[in-house]
C-alpha positions as CSV (number, residue, x, y, z in Angstrom):
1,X,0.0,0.0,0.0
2,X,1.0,3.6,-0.4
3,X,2.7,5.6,2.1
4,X,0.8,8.8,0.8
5,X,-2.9,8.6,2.7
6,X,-5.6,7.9,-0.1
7,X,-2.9,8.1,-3.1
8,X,-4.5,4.0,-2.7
9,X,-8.2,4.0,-2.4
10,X,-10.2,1.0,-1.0
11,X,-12.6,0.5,-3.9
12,X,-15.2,-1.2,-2.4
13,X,-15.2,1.7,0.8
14,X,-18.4,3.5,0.7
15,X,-18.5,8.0,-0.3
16,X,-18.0,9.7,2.9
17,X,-21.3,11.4,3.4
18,X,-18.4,14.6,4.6
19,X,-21.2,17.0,5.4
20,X,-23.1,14.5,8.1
21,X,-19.5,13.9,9.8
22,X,-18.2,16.2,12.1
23,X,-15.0,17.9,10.6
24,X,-12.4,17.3,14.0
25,X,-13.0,13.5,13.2
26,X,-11.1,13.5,10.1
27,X,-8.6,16.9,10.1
28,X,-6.6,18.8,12.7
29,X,-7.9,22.4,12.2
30,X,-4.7,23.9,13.7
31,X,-6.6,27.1,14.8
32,X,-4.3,29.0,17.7
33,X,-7.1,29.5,20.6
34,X,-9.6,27.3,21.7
35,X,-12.1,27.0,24.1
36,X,-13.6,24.0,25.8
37,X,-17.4,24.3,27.2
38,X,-19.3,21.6,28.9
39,X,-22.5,22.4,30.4
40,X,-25.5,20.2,32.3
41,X,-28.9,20.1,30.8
42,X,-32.1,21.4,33.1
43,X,-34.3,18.5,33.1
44,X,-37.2,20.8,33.3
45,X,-36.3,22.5,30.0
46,X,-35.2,19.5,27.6
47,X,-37.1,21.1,24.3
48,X,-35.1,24.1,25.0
49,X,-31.6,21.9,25.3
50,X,-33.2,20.0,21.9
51,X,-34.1,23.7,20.3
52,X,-30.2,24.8,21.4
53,X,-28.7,21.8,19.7
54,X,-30.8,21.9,16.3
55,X,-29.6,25.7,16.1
56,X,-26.4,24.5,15.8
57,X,-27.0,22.1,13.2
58,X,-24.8,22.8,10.0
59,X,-27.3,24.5,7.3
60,X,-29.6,25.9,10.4
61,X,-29.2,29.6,9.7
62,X,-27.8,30.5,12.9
63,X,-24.9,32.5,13.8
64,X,-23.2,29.6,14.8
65,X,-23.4,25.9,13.6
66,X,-21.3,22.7,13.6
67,X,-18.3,22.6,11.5
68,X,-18.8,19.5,8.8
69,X,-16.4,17.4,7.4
70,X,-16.5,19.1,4.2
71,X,-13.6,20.8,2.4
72,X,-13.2,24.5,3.3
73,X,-13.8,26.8,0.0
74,X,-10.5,27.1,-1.8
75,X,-8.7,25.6,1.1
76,X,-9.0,28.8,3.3
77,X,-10.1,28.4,6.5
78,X,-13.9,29.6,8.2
79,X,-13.1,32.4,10.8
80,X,-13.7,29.7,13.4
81,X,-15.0,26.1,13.4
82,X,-17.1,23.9,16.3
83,X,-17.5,21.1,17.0
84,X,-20.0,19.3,19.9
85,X,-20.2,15.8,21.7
86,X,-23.1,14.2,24.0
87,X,-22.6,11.9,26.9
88,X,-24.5,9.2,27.5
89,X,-26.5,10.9,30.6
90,X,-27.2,13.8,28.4
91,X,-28.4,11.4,25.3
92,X,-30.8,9.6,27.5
93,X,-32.4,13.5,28.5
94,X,-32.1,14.2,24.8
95,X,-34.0,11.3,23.1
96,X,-35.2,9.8,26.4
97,X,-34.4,6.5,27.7
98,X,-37.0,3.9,25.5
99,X,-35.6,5.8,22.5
100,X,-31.7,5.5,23.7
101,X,-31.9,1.4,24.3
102,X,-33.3,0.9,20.9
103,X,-30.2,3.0,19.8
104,X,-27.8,1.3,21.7
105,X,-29.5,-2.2,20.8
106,X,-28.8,-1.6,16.9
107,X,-24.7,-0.9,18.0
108,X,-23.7,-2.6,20.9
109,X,-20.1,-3.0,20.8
110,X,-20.3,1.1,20.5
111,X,-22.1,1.6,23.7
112,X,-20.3,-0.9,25.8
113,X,-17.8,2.2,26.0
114,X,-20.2,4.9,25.6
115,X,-22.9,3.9,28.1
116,X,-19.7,3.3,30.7
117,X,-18.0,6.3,29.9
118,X,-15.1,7.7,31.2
119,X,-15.5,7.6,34.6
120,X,-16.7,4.2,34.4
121,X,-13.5,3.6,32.7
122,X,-11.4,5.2,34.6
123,X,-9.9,2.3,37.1
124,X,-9.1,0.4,33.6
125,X,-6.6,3.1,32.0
126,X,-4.6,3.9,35.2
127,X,-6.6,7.0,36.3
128,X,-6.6,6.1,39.7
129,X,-5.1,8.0,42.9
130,X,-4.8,11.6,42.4
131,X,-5.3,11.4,38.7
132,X,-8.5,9.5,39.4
133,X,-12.4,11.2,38.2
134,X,-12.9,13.4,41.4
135,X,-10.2,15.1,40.8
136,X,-10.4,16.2,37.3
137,X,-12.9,19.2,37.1
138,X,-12.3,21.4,40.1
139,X,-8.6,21.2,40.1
140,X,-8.3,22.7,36.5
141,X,-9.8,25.6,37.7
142,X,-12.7,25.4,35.0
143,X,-15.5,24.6,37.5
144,X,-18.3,26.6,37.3
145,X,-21.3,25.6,38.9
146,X,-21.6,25.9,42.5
147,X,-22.1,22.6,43.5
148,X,-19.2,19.5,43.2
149,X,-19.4,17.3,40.6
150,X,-20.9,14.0,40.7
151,X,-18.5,11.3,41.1
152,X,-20.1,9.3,37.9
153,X,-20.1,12.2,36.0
154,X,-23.9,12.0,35.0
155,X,-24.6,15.5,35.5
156,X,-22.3,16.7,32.7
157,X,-24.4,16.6,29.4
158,X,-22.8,18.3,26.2
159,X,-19.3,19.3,25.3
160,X,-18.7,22.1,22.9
161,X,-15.4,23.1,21.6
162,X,-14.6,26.2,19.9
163,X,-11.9,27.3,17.5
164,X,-10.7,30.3,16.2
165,X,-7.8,32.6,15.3
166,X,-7.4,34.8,18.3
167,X,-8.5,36.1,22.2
168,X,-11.2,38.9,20.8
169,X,-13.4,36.2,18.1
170,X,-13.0,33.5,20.8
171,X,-15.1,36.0,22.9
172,X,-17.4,36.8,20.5
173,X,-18.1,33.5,19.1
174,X,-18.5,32.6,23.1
175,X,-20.9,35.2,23.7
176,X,-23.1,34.5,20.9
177,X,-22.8,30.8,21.7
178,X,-23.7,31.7,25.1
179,X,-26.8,33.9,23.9
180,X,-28.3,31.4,21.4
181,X,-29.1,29.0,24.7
182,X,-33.5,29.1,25.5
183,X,-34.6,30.7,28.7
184,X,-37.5,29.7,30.2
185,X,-39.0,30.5,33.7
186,X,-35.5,32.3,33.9
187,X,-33.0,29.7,33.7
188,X,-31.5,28.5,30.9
189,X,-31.8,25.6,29.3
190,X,-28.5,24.4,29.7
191,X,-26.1,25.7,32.4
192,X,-22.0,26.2,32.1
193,X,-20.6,23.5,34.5
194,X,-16.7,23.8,33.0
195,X,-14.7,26.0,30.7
196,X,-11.0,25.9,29.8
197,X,-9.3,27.7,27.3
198,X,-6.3,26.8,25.2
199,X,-3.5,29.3,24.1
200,X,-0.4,29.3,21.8
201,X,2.5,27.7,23.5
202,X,6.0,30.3,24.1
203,X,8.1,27.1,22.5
204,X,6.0,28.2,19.0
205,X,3.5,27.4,16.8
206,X,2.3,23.6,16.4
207,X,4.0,22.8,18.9
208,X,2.3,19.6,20.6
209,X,2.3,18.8,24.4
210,X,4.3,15.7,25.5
211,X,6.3,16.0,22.6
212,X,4.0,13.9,20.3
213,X,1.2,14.4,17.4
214,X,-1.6,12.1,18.4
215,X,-3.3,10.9,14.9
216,X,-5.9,8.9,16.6
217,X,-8.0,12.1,16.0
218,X,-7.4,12.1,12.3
219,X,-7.7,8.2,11.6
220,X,-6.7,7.0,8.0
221,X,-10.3,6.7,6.0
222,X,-10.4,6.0,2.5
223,X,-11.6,8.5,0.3
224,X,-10.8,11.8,2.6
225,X,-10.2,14.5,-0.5
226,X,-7.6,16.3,1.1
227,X,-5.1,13.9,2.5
228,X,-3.9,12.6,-1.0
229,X,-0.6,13.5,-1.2
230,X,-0.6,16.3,-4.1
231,X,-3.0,18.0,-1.6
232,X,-1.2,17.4,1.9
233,X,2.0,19.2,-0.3
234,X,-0.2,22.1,-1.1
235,X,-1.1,22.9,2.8
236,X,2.5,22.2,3.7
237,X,2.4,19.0,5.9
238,X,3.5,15.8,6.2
239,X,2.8,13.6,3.3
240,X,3.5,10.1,5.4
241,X,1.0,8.7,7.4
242,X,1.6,4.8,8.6
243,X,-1.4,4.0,10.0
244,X,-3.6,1.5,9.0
245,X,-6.2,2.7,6.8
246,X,-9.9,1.9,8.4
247,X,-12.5,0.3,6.7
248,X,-16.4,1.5,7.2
């Protein structure tokens, strides 16, 4: 097989449907500031977490929306992309809990991990001791509601990450984010329980923490249209990838 990713197409791999897959799945966006947000949904106001989330939808018409898988016009980068992931707990609020077993009864070996999660999980991977689940909100510093965290993490609900090219649109993008979010009965529909930022690093751009690039984030699919290698060379990275390419 080529070295080059997709110079050697699987021919019997299905067409990406690019615009129903979120873009961070399959390409590192490299954008300099960042900004983590997960929040808890009010139980008494799930249409409103449900109206939230189809705002965001790609297509939508709102200020905001997911960022697809889908190539960026002329290769030129949106001023800022998003991304979003549900847990399990906030899934079963979301589509309620009849509706999330017959999900998880058509993909099983998916939600033996999902349903778990990571605190679930934890024990298995080595985060025990101080590294272990009750530790890892409040001592980041990103903690925002006023009570602890639950231990199983069930009252965390949807993660939103945004990306964008510097301090001032990270702001704005957060405060129209923030102002796209229901009301009713004067509380929100969902509430901020964590936020974390990410700046450039003083040892320079792209440079990666621990000293490694993890490509788990961008696995090798077949058919991706900008990893061949004529248009890895154009954007100036790495034309070798040697991970196994995965088969849908």
């Amino acid at each position: 097989m080529s070295a080059y990713l997709n110079d050697v197409a699987d021919s019997e791999a299905p067409e990406l449907k690019l615009d129903d897959i979120q873009g961070v799945i399959l390409r590192g966006y490299n954008f300099e500031y960042i900004r983590y947000l997960v929040f808890t949904i009010d139980e008494n106001n799930i249409d409103g977490a449900r109206e939230f989330l189809g705002k965001l939808l790609p297509g939508s018409g709102s200020p905001l929306s997911i960022t697809t898988a889908e190539p960026w016009p002329d290769g030129q980068k949106p001023p800022y992309c998003l991304n979003m992931g549900v847990t399990s707990a906030g899934l079963k609020l979301l589509i309620t809990q009849t509706n999330y077993n017959t999900v998880k009864s058509g993909s099983l070996a998916l939600f033996l991990s999902y349903n778990v999660g990571a605190t679930g999980a934890a024990g298995k991977v080595g985060d025990i001791d101080d590294s272990a689940p009750k530790n890892w909100w409040k001592r980041s510093g990103g903690w925002t509601l006023p009570t602890d965290p639950k231990p199983d993490g069930s009252d965390l609900h949807v993660q939103i990450t945004i990306y964008t090219k510097g301090v001032e649109e990270r702001d704005e993008y957060y405060k129209t984010l923030m102002g796209m979010i229901p009301v009713k009965n004067n509380t929100h529909a969902l509430t901020l329980a964590f936020s974390k930022d990410s700046n450039p690093l003083l040892t320079g751009l792209n440079y990666i923490h621990f000293g490694y690039k993890d490509s788990f984030s961008q696995p090798r699919l077949s058919k991706v249209p900008w990893n061949t290698k004529k248009q890895r060379l154009l954007m100036g990275v790495s034309t070798i990838d040697d991970l196994s390419l995965i088969h849908i």
